[in-house]
N, C-alpha and C positions, 0 to 999 in steps of 0.2 A: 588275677590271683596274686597274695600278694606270696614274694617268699620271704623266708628268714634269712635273721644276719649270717647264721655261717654257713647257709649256700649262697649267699651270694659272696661271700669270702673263699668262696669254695672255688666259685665256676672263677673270679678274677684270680686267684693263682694259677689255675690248668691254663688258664687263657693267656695268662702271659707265659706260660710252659711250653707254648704250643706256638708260638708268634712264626717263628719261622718254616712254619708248615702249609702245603696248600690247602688249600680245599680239594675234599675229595667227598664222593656221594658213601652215604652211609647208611644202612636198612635196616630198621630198627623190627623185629618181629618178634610174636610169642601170643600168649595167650589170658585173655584176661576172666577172672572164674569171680563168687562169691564165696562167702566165709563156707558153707558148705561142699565148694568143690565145684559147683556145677557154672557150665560155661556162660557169659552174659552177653549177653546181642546189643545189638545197634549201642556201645558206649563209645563216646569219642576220644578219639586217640590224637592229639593234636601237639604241634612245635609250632611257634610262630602262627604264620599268614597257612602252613599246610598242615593239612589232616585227612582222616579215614574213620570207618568206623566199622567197629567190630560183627565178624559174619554171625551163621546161625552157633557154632559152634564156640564162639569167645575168640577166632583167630583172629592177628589183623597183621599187617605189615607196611611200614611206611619208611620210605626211602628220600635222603634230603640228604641236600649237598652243604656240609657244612668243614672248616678248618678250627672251630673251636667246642669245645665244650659246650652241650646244650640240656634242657630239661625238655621229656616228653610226658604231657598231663594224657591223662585219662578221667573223665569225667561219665555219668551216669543221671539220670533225672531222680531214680533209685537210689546212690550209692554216692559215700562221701567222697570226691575227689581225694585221686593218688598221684606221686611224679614220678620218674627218675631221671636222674643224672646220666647224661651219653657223652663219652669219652671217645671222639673219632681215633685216638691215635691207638684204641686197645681193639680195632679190627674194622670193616667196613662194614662187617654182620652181625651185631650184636643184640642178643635174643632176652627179652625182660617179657618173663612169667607174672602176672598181677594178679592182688588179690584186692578186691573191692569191698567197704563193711557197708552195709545197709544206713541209709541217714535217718539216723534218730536221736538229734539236738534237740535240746529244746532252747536252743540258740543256733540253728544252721548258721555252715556257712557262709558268707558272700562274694560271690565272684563277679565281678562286676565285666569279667575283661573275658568273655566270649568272643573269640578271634574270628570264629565265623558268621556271629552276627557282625561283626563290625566291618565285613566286605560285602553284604549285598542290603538291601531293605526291609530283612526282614528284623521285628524286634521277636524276643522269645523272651516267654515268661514261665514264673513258676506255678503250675498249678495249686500248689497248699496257698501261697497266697488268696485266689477265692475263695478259700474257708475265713480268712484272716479280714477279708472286708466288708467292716461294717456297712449296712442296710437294708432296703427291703429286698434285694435282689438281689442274692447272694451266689450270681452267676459269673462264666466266664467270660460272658456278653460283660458285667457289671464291671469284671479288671479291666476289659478295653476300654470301657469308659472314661478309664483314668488317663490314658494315652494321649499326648499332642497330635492334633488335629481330628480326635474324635470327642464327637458331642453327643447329650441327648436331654433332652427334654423332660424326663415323664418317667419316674423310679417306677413307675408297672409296665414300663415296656422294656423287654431287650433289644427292643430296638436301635440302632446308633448311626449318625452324622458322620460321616468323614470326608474331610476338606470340602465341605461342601454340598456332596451329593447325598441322595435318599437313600433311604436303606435298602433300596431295590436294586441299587448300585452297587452291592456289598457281593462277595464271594464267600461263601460259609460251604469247609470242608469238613466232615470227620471221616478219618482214614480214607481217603481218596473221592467221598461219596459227598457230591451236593446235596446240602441241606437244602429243602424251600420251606417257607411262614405260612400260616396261615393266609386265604386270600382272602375271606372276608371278614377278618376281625378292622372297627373302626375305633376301637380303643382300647388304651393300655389296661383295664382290669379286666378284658374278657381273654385277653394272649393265651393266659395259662402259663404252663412251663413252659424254658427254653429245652431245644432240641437237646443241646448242649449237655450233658450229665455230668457235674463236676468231681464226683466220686467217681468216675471210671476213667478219667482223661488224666495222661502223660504226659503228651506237648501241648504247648499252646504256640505258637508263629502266628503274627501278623502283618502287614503289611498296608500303611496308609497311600501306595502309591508310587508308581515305577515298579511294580513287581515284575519277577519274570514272565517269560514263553511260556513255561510247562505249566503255571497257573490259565485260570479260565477268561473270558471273555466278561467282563463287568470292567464301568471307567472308576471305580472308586479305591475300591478296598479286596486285600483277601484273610482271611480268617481262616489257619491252617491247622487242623486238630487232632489229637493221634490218640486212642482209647489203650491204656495198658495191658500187657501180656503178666500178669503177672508170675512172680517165681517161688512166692509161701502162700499160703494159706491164711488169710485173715478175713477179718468181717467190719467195717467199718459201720456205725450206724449216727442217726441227727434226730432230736430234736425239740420243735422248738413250738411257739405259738403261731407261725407262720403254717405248721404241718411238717414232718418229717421225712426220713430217708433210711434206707439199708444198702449196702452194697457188699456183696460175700465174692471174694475171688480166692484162687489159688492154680495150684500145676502139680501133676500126676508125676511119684515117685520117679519115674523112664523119661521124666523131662519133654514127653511127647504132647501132651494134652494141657493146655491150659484154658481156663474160665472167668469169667468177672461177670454178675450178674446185679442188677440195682433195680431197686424199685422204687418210686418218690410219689407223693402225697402233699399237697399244698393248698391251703384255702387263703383267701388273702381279707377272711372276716375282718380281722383289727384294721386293715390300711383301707376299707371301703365304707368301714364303720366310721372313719375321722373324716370322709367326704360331707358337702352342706347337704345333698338328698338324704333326709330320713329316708331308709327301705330296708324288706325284710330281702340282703342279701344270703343269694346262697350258693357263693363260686365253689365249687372243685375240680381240683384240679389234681390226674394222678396219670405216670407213664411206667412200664416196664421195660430194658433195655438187657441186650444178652452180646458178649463178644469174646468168640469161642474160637480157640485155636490151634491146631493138631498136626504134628512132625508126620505127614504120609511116609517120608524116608529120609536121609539126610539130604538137605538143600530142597526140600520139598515141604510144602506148607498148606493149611486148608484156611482159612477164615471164616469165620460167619459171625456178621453181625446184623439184631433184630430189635426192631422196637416197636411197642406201641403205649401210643397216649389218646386221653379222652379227657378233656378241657370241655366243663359244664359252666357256663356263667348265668343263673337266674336271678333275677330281682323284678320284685313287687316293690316300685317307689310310693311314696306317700306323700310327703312333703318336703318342699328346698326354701330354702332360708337364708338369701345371700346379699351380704353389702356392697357398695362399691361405689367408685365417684372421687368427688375430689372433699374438700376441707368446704370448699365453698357451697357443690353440689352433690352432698350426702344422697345417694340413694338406697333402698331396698328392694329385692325383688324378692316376694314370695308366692309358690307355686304350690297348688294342691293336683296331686295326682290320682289317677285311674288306670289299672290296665296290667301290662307285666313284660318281661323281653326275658326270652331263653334263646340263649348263644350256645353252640355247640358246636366242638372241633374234634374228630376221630380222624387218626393217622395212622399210618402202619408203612413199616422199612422195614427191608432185608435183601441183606446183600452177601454175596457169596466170594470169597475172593481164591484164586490160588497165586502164590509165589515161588518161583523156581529161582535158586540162587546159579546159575549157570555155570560161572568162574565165581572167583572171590571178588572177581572185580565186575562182574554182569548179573544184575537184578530183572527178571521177568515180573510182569505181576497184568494178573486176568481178572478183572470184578464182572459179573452181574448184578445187578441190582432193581429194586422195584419201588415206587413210593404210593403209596395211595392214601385220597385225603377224602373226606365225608365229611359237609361241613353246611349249619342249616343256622338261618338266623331270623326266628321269631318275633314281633315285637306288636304292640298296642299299646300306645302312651297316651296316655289325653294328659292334659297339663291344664289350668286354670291358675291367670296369672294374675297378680296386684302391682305395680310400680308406682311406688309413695315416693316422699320427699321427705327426709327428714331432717329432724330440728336439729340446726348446728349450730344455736347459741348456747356457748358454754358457762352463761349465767340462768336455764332455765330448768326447770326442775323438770319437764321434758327432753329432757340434751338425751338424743340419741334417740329416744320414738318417732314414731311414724305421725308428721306433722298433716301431708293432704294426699289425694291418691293424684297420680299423674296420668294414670290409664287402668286400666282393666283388657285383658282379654284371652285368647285361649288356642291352644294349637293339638294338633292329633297326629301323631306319626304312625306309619303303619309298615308291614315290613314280612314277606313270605317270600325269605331268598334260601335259595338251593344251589350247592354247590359239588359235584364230582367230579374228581382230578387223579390222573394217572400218568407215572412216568417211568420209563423201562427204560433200561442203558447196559449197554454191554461196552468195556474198555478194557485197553490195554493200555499198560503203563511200562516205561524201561529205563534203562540206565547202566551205561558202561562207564568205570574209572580207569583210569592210566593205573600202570604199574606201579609209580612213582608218587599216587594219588593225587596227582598237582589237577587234573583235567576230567572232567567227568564229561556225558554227550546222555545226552536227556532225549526219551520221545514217548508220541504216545497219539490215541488216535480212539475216537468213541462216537458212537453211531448211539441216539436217543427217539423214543418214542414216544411222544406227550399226547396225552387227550384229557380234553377238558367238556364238561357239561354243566353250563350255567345255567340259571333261572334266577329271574331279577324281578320281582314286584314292590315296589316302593311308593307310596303317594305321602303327600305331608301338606296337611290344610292350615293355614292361619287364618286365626278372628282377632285382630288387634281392636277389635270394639264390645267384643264379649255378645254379639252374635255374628250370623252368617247372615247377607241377605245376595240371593241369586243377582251376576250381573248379564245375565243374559236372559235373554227369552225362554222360558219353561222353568223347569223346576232345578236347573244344575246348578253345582255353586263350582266354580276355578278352583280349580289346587293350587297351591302353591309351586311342588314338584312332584312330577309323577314319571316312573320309572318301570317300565313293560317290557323285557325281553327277553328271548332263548335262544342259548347260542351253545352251537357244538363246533369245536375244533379241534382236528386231530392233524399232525405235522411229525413230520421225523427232523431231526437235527444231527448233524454232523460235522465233525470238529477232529481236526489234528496239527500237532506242534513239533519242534526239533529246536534242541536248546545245547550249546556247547558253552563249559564254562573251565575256566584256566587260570591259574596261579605260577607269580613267578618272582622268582627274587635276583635284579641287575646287580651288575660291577657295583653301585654304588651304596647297595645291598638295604636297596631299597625295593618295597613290596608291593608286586601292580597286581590286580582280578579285573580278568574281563567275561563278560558275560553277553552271549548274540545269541537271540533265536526268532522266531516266527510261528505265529497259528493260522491256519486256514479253518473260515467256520462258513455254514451253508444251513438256511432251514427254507423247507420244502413250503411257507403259507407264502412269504414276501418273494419267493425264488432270488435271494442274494448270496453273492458268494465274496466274501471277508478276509482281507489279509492284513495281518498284525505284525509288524517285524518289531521287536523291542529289543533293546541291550543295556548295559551298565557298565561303566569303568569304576576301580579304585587305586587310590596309590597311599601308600603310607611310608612317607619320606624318612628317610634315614635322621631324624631333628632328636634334639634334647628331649622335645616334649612328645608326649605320647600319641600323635596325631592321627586320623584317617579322613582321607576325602575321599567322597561319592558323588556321581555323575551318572543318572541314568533317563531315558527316557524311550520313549514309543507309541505306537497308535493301540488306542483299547476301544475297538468296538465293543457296543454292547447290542447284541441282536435280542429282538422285541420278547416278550413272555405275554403270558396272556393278559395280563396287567395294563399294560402298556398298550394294547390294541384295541383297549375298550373302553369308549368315551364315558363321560356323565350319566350319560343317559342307557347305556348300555349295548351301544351300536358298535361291531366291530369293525374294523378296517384294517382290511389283510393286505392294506397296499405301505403302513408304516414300513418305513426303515431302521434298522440300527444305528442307531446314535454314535456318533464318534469323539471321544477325546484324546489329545496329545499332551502327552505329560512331558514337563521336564522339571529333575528334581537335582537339587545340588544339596548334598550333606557333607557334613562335617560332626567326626567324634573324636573328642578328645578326653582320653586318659590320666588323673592325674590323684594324687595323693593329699587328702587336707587333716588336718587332726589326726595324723599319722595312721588318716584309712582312707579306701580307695573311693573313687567318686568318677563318674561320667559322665562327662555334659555334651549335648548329642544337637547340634541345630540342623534343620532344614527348611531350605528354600524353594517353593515349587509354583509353575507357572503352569497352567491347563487351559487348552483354547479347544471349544467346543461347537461341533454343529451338526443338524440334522436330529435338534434337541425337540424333547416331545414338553412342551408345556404340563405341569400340572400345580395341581395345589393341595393343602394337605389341611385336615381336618380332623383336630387329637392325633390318632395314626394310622388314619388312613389316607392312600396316598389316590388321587384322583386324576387321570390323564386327560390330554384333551387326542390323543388317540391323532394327533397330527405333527409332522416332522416340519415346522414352523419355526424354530427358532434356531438361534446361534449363541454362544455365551462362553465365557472365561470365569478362571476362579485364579488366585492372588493371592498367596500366603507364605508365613514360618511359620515353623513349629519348634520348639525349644522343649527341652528333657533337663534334670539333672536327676538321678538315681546314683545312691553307693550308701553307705554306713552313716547316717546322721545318728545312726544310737549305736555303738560297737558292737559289731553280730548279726543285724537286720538291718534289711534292702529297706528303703524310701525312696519315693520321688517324688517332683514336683512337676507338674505341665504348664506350659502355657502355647496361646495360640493368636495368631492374630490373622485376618482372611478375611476376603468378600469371594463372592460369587456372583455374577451379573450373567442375564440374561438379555437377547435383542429379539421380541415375536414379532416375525416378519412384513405380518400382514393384518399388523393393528395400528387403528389410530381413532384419532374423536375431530368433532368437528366443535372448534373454539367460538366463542360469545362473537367475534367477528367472522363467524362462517366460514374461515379459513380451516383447509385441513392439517393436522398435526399428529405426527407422528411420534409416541412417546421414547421412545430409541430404548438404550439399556434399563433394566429395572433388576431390583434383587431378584435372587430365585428365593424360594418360599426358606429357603436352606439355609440365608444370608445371615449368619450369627459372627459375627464381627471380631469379639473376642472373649476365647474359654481359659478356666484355669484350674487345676484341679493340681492338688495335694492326698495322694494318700501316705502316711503317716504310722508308723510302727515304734511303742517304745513298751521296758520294761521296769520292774525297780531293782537298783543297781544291787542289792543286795537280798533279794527276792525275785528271781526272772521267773520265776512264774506266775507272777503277777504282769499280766499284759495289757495295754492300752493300743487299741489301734484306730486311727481317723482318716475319714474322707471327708475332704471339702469340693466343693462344686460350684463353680460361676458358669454363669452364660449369658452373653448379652443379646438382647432381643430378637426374637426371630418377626417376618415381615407376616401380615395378615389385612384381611379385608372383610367386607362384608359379603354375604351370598349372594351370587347370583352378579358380583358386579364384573367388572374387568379387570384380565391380569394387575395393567398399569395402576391403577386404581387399589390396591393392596401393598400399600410400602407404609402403611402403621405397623409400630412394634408391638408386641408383644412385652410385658415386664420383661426383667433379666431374671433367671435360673439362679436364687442360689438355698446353696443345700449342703447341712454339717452334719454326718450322721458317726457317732462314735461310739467303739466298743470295749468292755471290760472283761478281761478274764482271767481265771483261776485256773490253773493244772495239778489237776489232783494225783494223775498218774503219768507218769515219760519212761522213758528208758531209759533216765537217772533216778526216774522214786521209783521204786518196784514196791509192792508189797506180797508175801511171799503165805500171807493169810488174810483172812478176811473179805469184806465185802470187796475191795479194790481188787482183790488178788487175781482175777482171772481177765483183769485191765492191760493190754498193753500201751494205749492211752486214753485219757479222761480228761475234758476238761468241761466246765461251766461257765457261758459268758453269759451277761446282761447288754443289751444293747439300747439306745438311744436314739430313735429315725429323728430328724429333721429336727437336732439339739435346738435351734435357735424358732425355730416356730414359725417361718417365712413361710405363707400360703402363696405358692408358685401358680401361675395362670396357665394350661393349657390350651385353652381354647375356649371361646364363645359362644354362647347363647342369645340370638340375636331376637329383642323384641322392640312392640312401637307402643308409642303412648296413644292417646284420642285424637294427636293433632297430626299423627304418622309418623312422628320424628324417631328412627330408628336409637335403641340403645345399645351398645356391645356388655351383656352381662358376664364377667369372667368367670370361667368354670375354675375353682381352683380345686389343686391335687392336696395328699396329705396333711394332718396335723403333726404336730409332735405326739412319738407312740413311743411306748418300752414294749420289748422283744426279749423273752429269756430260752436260753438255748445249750442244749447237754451233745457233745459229741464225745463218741465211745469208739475206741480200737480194742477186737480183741484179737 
């Protein structure tokens, strides 16, 4: 944050007033309220490298050993940052009463220098940002996107890559409660909504790696989410051509009951309508979400939060119409269709939580919780294909038709899969802080009940001749793939952690955090039992420059899910293991000031050496196992950040990333044109995207801010793929590179500097109007392949590509 010239003329007077004085401890306590009086929770109360944060009642108290003049901020996700000035020599206990105003800029803040992100791994963002980025996915999955060292592929999925691993590797929290995806959706337009509701969400925390103890068991990522308590009464609403949204919250006179309720509505008609399949699409997509919360008595709390969504994806295709090739080897694939695929995903959450605040300094906290998914996927495609050749002389009045056919032939997918999943969890969670607030002790401990009932019927026949003829005896013809099974699993899991974390400022008065803990995890299919010790150090050297370095690392088992235990074919194997990776991450953040604004540039370095890896491969987005602990592999990368004021007032950043990810399957090899055996050794993982970069971008007009522009840019360099059915080793072709400019425009009709006090505005507490832009430059990005053969077998990879360029117009309202 920055301060002004004459506090800082301020503190260096008191400070040389004060020279000949020691250090002595000094407790800073009081209480911090809103413009209406009423007390405000969880805001942070922070000096330096130490802080606390405010009880149920607005108390808090922080105690630091200081011999000069210092500033203690109070910050708010809600509430515009406040400070004051602490004069150790006017007593040891000196009491600052705060009053926080509601943030309603239409130029926020920037504070770039979150002293508590900058001691452990985790990054924290703003949730209004998600409103602010432009695309089609206008999620809080979509801001992580923008993140160093996460990737993704495919603007319909919220899906994402980090450093490497799948998204199955990812850790997704809201308020204490794992989220899980669908399990049988195999591409990005059938997803639906993210779990995620970005009109009811406060915190965003993420974490690409080396996170703590008290987080869960995945090698990748965690994704930490906190849904708002709010303290007035409003009604936010959206929307757009995409489908829209409501969300109505507020808190009961007695400050005892609060509410926040959303309902969302999405069809993704325009971005399915710009795919090469002509079809009558007809996705919907709509969820209702409740998170409810009630003062039983002072230091006593109820939760309850409920959801449920029903993701419809139907299409009747008709015809696809797709180029591809090179300058030399022009080709066309066109396909006439038969048939129709109805994907459907029903979910349902709720979870019940209670919090006792014990001391001021001891947090209790009890969830129940339940998840159940219903989830069925229909299909009957017949396809009939053409692959021509076309004319690439650019002197012929046929330039660009269809000069000869190269094949003819015809394929039939078929598809009656069932799927019932249920997960029951009871936890406790806790946390003790020092008096002093320098040291907190974390633990926690959850006992899980999963069942699952699959059904798998899948066959898919190719005619690459444009008929069938029997190659065996009678009348059968070979499928290509066929997929037969029923499987019930049902398993308890169990998991507990202890996490001690401490702050400290030496003689040299310089800033160390260390942080040790461990998880023990145990599930009842594979009988393993799991020990995770993880820790981190930082220090932030007493230098000119505004520095911190980080150091952390630990074992992240990832124990199996039903995913993972279920081969190709649909066979389980209940003898997998949990997969182990060893992180070590070295960061470095540095502080510093350019164009007389603040700026952060944030590098990391991380090495991951892995084994007891399950092979899979990945197909649009679904992820396919081979259901055996085969391999070993490492991942190799930086990741680089700069975030601060590139426009005076609003946050920007830029990412970049550079990584491999290598794999060794243990027990493959081919035998070479000299009969010798050969073993192919490291090969990518399917993950192996080399290098990402992404810019999201915030600007306004200097003399009209409420005219707003905001852009995201997207690279990614190819990801590795093969043909079906061949061998891992065998799959290290790319993929095109990822990229994608999608920008937006907007107008503020209403802030909480324009009021209007009549009229149609007048019952607005804000409005505003954007137009948006998907995919400005028009890059038809390749997801994945459609594999056909000409008359002579010679296999072709046809690229499925995603989106065209689409306009998007969108009204969001506060009242």
């Amino acid at each position: 944050m920055r301060l002004l010239p004459m506090r800082l003329i301020g503190i260096l007077l008191l400070t040389i007033a004060t020279l000949p004085a020691f250090a002595q401890d000094v407790t800073v306590t009081g209480t911090v309220r809103d413009a209406q009086g009423q007390p405000i929770s969880e805001a942070n109360v922070v000096s330096g490298a130490l802080g606390v944060s405010t009880g149920v009642e607005g108390q808090y108290s922080l105690r630091l050993r200081r011999d000069a003049p210092f500033y203690v901020y109070f910050t708010h996700i809600s509430y515009r940052p406040d400070s004051v000035l602490v004069d150790p020599s006017k007593g040891r206990k000196q009491e600052f009463d705060i009053t926080l105003q509601l943030m309603a800029n239409l130029i926020p803040e920037v504070d770039v220098e979150d002293e508590t992100e900058r001691y452990d791994e985790i990054i924290r963002l703003d949730a209004k940002d998600v409103t602010a980025l432009p695309g089609p996915a206008q999620t809080v999955e979509g801001l992580i996107k923008t993140l160093p060292g996460v990737s993704s592929n495919n603007e319909f999925s919220s899906q994402y890559s980090v450093r490497g691993g799948n998204f199955d590797e990812n850790l997704v929290y809201v308020n204490d409660i794992e989220i899980y995806r669908p399990f049988l959706v195999r591409a990005g337009q059938q997803e639906g909504l993210s779990f995620i509701n970005p009109d009811m969400v406060a915190n965003i925390e993420f974490s690409a790696g080396g996170f703590e103890a008290r987080y869960g068991d995945k090698m990748s990522s965690v994704l930490d989410i906190t849904y708002k308590r709010p303290t007035e009464y409003g009604v936010n609403a959206m929307i757009s051509l995409l489908g829209g949204s409501i969300a109505i919250g507020g808190r009961t006179d007695d400050r005892k009951f609060s509410f926040i309720t959303s309902a969302r509505y999405r069809t993704n008609q325009i971005l399915v309508g710009s795919l090469d399949t002509e079809a009558d699409y007809r996705p919907r997509y709509t969820d209702a979400q409740a998170y409810l919360t009630y003062e039983i008595k002072p230091r006593w709390n109820l939760g309850l939060l409920t959801t449920y969504s029903r993701n419809l994806f139907q299409t009747v295709p008709e015809t696809r119409e797709t180029d591809f090739g090179t300058i030399t080897e022009a080709l066309r694939l066109t396909v006439f269709f038969d048939g129709q695929e109805i994907t459907q995903y029903e979910t349902f959450l709720g979870a019940l939580s209670l919090e006792h605040e014990l001391t001021d300094q001891t947090r209790l906290r009890f969830i129940v919780s339940g998840f159940l998914t219903d989830e069925q996927e229909y299909f009957d495609i017949l396809g009939q294909y053409r692959l021509s050749e076309l004319d690439n002389d650019l002197g012929s009045e046929d330039f660009g038709e269809e000069k000869f056919e190269r094949g003819v032939g015809g394929y039939l997918d078929h598809a009656r899969n069932l799927l019932q999943a249920r997960v029951f969890t009871l936890t406790h969670k806790g946390d003790h802080r020092s008096q002093d607030g320098n040291s907190t002790l974390y633990w926690g401990i959850k006992a899980q009940n999963e069942y699952i009932d699959d059904v798998l019927k899948e066959w898919n026949l190719i005619d690459s001749a444009g008929y069938s003829i029997p190659q065996f005896p009678g009348d059968s013809v070979v499928l290509f793939e066929t997929i037969d099974a029923a499987n019930i699993v049902e398993s308890w899991r169990y998991q507990t952690y202890g996490q001690y974390t401490t702050r400290w400022r030496n003689a040299q008065n310089e800033t160390w955090s260390l942080s040790a803990g461990a998880r023990l995890h145990y599930w009842t299919v594979n009988k393993q039992l799991l020990f995770s010790p993880r820790a981190s150090i930082s220090w932030e050297p007493n230098w000119e420059k505004d520095m911190v370095f980080r150091f952390s690392t630990g074992v992240y088992y990832q124990s199996p899910f039903y995913r993972e235990i279920r081969d190709d074919f649909g066979n389980v194997n209940r003898n997998v293991r949990a997969q182990r990776s060893i992180h070590f991450v070295l960061g470095n953040d540095y502080q510093f000031e350019a164009f007389g604004r603040p700026f952060k540039f944030t590098t990391e370095l991380y090495y991951k050496y892995m084994d007891d890896l399950i092979p899979y491969y990945i197909d649009n987005v679904r992820i396919r196992y081979s259901a055996e602990n085969n391999a070993v592999g490492y991942a190799l990368g930086a990741d680089f950040r700069i975030n601060g004021e590139f426009v005076p007032g609003i946050e920007s950043w830029a990412s970049m990333s550079v990584m491999t990810i290598q794999e060794d399957i243990l027990d493959d090899f081919f035998i070479d044109e000299n009969g010798q055996r050969q073993e192919p050794g490291y090969i990518p993982r399917p993950t192996d995207q080399r290098v990402t970069f992404n810019i999201f971008f915030q600007d306004y007009l200097p003399n009209d801010p409420t005219l707003k522009v905001n852009l995201n840019l997207v690279y990614g360099s190819g990801l590795p793929f093969g043909a079906p059915q061949s061998e891992r080793y065998q799959q290290t072709a790319r993929i095109p590179a990822y990229r994608r400019v999608d920008i937006g425009f907007t107008k503020i009709l209403v802030s909480a500097d324009k009021q209007y006090e009549s009229g149609i505005f007048s019952p607005f507490k804000n409005l505003w109007v954007g137009v948006e832009v998907f995919n400005l430059l028009g890059i038809r990005n390749t997801v994945s392949y459609l594999w056909v053969q000409d008359v002579q077998g010679r296999p072709y990879a046809v690229p499925n590509y995603l989106t065209n360029r689409l306009l998007n117009v969108k009204i969001v309202a506060e009242l």
